[in-house]
N, C-alpha and C positions, 0 to 999 in steps of 0.2 A: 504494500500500500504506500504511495506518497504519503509522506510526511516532510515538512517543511519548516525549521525553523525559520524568526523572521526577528533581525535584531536582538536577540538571546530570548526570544519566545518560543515555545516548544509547543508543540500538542500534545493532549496527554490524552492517552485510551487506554479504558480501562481494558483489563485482560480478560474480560469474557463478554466484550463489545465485537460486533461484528463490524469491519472499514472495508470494504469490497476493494480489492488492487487497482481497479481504476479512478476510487474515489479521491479527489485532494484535499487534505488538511495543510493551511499555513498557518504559523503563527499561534497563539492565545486560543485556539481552539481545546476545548475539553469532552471529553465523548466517555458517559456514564455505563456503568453497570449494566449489560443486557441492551444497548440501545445499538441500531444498526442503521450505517452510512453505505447508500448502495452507490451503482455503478455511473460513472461519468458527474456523482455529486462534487460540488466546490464548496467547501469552508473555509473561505480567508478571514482570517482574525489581525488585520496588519492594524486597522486605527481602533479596535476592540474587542475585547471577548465574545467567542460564539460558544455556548454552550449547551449539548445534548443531551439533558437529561437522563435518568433510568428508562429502560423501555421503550424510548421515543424511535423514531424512523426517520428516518430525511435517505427520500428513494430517488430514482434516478435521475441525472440531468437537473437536480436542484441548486439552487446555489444560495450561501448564506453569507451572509456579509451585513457589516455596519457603518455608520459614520463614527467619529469622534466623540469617545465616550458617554456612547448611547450601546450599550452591551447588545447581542442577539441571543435571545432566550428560549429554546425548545424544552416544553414542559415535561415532565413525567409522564411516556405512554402516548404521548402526544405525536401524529404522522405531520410531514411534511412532502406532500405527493410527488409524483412524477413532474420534473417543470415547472417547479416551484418557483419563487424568486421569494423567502425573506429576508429582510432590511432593516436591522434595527427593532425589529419588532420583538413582546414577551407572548407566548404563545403556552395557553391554561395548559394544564393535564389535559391527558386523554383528548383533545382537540383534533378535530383532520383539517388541515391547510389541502383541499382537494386539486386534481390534475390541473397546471398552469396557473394559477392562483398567483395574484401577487398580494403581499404584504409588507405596506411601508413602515419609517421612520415614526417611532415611539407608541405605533399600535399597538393595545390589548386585544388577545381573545381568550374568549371568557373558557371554563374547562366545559369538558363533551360538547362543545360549540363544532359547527360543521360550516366551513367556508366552501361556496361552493365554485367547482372546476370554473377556472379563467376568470374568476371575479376580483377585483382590484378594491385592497383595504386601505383605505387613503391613509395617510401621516398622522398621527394622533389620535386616531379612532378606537374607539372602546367599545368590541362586541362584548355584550353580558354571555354568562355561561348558559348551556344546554338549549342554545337556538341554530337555527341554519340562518347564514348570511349570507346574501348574493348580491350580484351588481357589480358597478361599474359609479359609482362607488359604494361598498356593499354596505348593504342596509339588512336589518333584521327582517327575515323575511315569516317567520312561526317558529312557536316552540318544536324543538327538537323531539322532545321524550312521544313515542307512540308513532313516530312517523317512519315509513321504510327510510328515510340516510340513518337514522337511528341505531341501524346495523351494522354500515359500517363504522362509527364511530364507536361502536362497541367491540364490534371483532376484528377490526385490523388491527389493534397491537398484540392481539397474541397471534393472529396470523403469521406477522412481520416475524417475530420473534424465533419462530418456530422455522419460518421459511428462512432465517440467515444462518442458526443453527445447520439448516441442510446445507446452505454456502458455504460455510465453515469447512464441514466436512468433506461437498463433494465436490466444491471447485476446482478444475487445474489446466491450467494451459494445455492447448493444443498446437502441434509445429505443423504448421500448413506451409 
Protein backbone atom coordinates (compact mmCIF):
# COMPACT_ATOMS: atom_id res chain seq x y z
CA UNK A 1 0.00 0.00 0.00
CA UNK A 2 1.30 3.76 -0.55
CA UNK A 3 2.11 5.31 2.32
CA UNK A 4 3.53 8.69 2.30
CA UNK A 5 5.13 10.78 4.77
CA UNK A 6 4.74 14.50 4.33
CA UNK A 7 7.15 16.95 6.24
CA UNK A 8 7.63 14.29 9.24
CA UNK A 9 3.98 13.39 9.17
CA UNK A 10 3.40 9.78 8.87
CA UNK A 11 0.18 7.76 8.49
CA UNK A 12 -0.76 5.40 10.89
CA UNK A 13 -2.91 2.15 10.20
CA UNK A 14 -3.88 0.34 12.51
CA UNK A 15 -2.89 -3.43 12.05
CA UNK A 16 -6.05 -5.14 11.45
CA UNK A 17 -7.35 -2.19 9.17
CA UNK A 18 -7.62 -3.17 5.60
CA UNK A 19 -5.53 -0.09 2.91
CA UNK A 20 -6.03 -1.87 -0.56
CA UNK A 21 -2.27 -1.41 -2.60
CA UNK A 22 -3.72 0.92 -4.71
CA UNK A 23 -5.15 3.16 -2.11
CA UNK A 24 -2.84 6.50 -1.12
CA UNK A 25 -2.29 7.77 2.26
CA UNK A 26 -0.10 11.11 2.71
CA UNK A 27 0.79 12.69 5.56
CA UNK A 28 -1.50 13.10 9.05
CA UNK A 29 -3.77 10.43 7.92
CA UNK A 30 -4.87 7.83 10.80
CA UNK A 31 -6.91 4.60 9.78
CA UNK A 32 -8.63 2.91 12.99
CA UNK A 33 -9.23 -0.48 14.05
CA UNK A 34 -11.32 -2.60 11.48
CA UNK A 35 -11.98 0.38 9.02
CA UNK A 36 -11.13 -0.37 5.37
CA UNK A 37 -9.47 2.18 2.55
CA UNK A 38 -10.38 0.41 -1.00
CA UNK A 39 -8.91 0.78 -4.36
CA UNK A 40 -7.66 3.92 -6.26
CA UNK A 41 -8.80 5.97 -2.77
CA UNK A 42 -6.64 9.24 -1.98
CA UNK A 43 -6.04 10.57 1.68
CA UNK A 44 -3.98 13.47 1.60
CA UNK A 45 -3.53 14.81 5.16
CA UNK A 46 -0.76 17.73 3.95
CA UNK A 47 -2.70 21.07 5.56
CA UNK A 48 -4.80 18.44 8.17
CA UNK A 49 -5.61 15.44 9.79
CA UNK A 50 -7.81 12.85 7.87
CA UNK A 51 -9.06 10.43 10.05
CA UNK A 52 -10.99 6.99 9.75
CA UNK A 53 -12.40 5.98 12.32
CA UNK A 54 -13.22 2.08 13.74
CA UNK A 55 -15.23 0.29 11.19
CA UNK A 56 -15.63 3.09 8.73
CA UNK A 57 -15.13 2.60 4.75
CA UNK A 58 -13.97 5.03 2.30
CA UNK A 59 -14.34 2.69 -1.19
CA UNK A 60 -13.03 3.21 -4.32
CA UNK A 61 -11.99 6.25 -6.32
CA UNK A 62 -12.72 8.53 -3.00
CA UNK A 63 -10.78 11.19 -2.17
CA UNK A 64 -10.36 12.95 1.22
CA UNK A 65 -8.71 15.95 1.99
CA UNK A 66 -8.93 19.36 3.94
CA UNK A 67 -8.18 22.90 4.05
CA UNK A 68 -6.16 24.46 6.81
CA UNK A 69 -6.90 23.30 10.12
CA UNK A 70 -10.26 22.24 9.49
CA UNK A 71 -9.57 18.24 10.22
CA UNK A 72 -11.55 15.57 7.92
CA UNK A 73 -13.45 13.24 10.20
CA UNK A 74 -14.82 9.67 9.09
CA UNK A 75 -17.06 8.46 11.89
CA UNK A 76 -17.27 5.00 13.42
CA UNK A 77 -18.86 2.42 10.95
CA UNK A 78 -19.43 5.21 8.80
CA UNK A 79 -19.19 4.47 4.54
CA UNK A 80 -17.76 6.98 2.34
CA UNK A 81 -18.99 5.47 -1.27
CA UNK A 82 -17.46 4.97 -4.42
CA UNK A 83 -16.42 8.64 -5.94
CA UNK A 84 -16.79 10.35 -3.15
CA UNK A 85 -15.19 13.71 -2.67
CA UNK A 86 -14.97 14.66 1.33
CA UNK A 87 -13.42 18.14 2.34
CA UNK A 88 -13.10 19.17 5.57
CA UNK A 89 -16.02 17.64 6.47
CA UNK A 90 -17.06 15.56 10.20
CA UNK A 91 -19.06 12.70 9.08
CA UNK A 92 -21.68 10.99 12.24
CA UNK A 93 -21.38 7.13 12.81
CA UNK A 94 -22.61 4.70 10.89
CA UNK A 95 -23.55 7.55 8.11
CA UNK A 96 -23.40 6.60 4.11
CA UNK A 97 -21.62 9.45 2.02
CA UNK A 98 -23.55 7.54 -1.11
CA UNK A 99 -21.94 6.97 -4.90
CA UNK A 100 -20.32 10.44 -6.17
CA UNK A 101 -21.51 12.52 -3.24
CA UNK A 102 -19.60 15.48 -2.40
CA UNK A 103 -19.05 16.81 1.00
CA UNK A 104 -17.77 20.34 1.69
CA UNK A 105 -15.62 22.49 4.17
CA UNK A 106 -16.96 22.39 7.81
CA UNK A 107 -20.12 20.17 7.00
CA UNK A 108 -21.87 17.99 9.66
CA UNK A 109 -23.62 14.74 9.09
CA UNK A 110 -25.74 13.60 11.49
CA UNK A 111 -25.03 9.59 12.42
CA UNK A 112 -27.22 6.70 10.38
CA UNK A 113 -27.98 9.89 8.16
CA UNK A 114 -27.98 8.67 4.39
CA UNK A 115 -26.54 11.21 1.75
CA UNK A 116 -27.80 10.50 -1.26
CA UNK A 117 -25.49 9.37 -4.76
CA UNK A 118 -24.04 12.63 -6.49
CA UNK A 119 -25.61 15.04 -4.15
CA UNK A 120 -23.41 18.14 -3.05
CA UNK A 121 -23.21 19.08 0.81
CA UNK A 122 -22.56 22.74 0.77
CA UNK A 123 -19.80 24.38 3.22
CA UNK A 124 -21.16 24.50 6.62
CA UNK A 125 -24.15 22.52 6.43
CA UNK A 126 -25.50 20.58 9.34
CA UNK A 127 -27.50 17.30 8.30
CA UNK A 128 -29.34 16.11 11.63
CA UNK A 129 -28.91 12.30 12.39
CA UNK A 130 -31.05 9.31 10.91
CA UNK A 131 -32.53 11.29 7.74
CA UNK A 132 -31.70 10.92 3.82
CA UNK A 133 -30.31 14.02 2.33
CA UNK A 134 -30.28 14.92 -1.28
CA UNK A 135 -29.63 17.62 -3.73
CA UNK A 136 -27.77 19.97 -5.15
CA UNK A 137 -27.52 21.47 -2.26
CA UNK A 138 -28.72 18.79 -0.01
CA UNK A 139 -31.56 19.20 1.87
CA UNK A 140 -33.35 16.84 4.35
CA UNK A 141 -35.37 15.05 2.33
CA UNK A 142 -37.50 12.34 5.20
CA UNK A 143 -36.72 10.41 8.17
CA UNK A 144 -34.59 7.73 7.43
CA UNK A 145 -35.63 4.86 10.10
CA UNK A 146 -38.60 2.50 8.02
CA UNK A 147 -37.44 3.50 4.61
CA UNK A 148 -35.75 0.96 2.05
CA UNK A 149 -31.97 3.33 2.18
CA UNK A 150 -32.42 2.22 5.75
CA UNK A 151 -30.71 -0.93 4.69
CA UNK A 152 -28.06 0.06 3.51
CA UNK A 153 -27.07 2.38 6.14
CA UNK A 154 -27.45 -0.50 8.37
CA UNK A 155 -25.73 -3.20 6.58
CA UNK A 156 -22.89 -1.91 4.70
CA UNK A 157 -20.50 -1.75 7.48
CA UNK A 158 -20.40 -5.06 8.35
CA UNK A 159 -20.74 -5.91 4.71
CA UNK A 160 -17.54 -3.77 4.03
CA UNK A 161 -15.98 -5.37 6.95
CA UNK A 162 -16.38 -8.76 6.00
CA UNK A 163 -15.65 -8.13 2.35
CA UNK A 164 -11.99 -6.45 3.10
CA UNK A 165 -11.38 -9.39 5.48
CA UNK A 166 -11.61 -11.44 2.10
CA UNK A 167 -9.18 -8.76 0.51
CA UNK A 168 -6.87 -9.22 3.11
CA UNK A 169 -6.79 -12.68 2.58
CA UNK A 170 -7.20 -13.36 -1.05
CA UNK A 171 -5.75 -10.48 -2.99
CA UNK A 172 -2.48 -10.97 -5.11
CA UNK A 173 -1.09 -9.71 -8.00
CA UNK A 174 -1.33 -11.19 -11.30
CA UNK A 175 1.94 -10.81 -14.06
CA UNK A 176 0.09 -10.40 -17.37
Amino acid sequence: MPLYSFEGRVPQVHTSAFVAPTATLIGEVIVEEGASVWYGAVLRADFSPVIVRAGANVQDGAVIHGPPDLPTEVGPRATVAHLCVVHGATLGQECLIANGATVLDGARIGARTLVAAHSLVAAGADIPPDVLAAGSPAVVKRALPGTPAEFWVKNNPAAYAELARRHARGVTPVDG
